[in-house]
C-alpha positions, 0 to 999 in steps of 0.5 A, a space after each residue: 125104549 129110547 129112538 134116536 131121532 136123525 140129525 139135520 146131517 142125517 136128513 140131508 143125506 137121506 135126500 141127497 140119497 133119494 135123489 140119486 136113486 130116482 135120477 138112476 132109475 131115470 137114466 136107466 128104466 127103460 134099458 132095463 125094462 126092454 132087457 128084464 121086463 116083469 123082473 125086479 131089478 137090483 142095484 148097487 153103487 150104481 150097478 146092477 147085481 142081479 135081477 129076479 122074477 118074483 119074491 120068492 127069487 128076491 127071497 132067496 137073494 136075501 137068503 143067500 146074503 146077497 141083499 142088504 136092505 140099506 144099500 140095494 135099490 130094487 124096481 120091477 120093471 114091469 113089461 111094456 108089451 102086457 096090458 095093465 089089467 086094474 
């Protein structure tokens, strides 16, 4: 089987992509944490869609044809006010 290797085009895409995601969640981590904490969080095109409690709610979201990989960005927003426990 044959993989067809991205293209410089492709490449600069992906980054140029990259960098747009980690400048959203910048923008809006904490909004979202204070609002949704131990949640995850969705979004797409620069909008939140949903959100869901564990990955079973995720799950359904996919279930439900809700989630496509390729264009929802996803991020647990985990909650300020619980002690991380290593």
């Amino acid at each position: 089987m044959k993989v067809k290797l991205p293209t410089r085009e492709d490449m600069q895409d992906m980054i140029k992509r990259g960098e747009e995601e980690r400048a959203y969640w910048a923008r809006h981590y904490g909004e979202y944490r204070e609002k949704y904490p131990d949640q995850y969080v969705l979004v797409r095109d620069g909008k939140l869609i949903a959100t869901a409690r564990d990955l079973d709610e995720l799950e359904a979201l996919r279930d439900a044809g809700r989630l496509d990989a390729g264009n929802v960005w996803v991020q647990f927003m985990a909650d300020p006010d619980e002690p991380l426990i290593v």
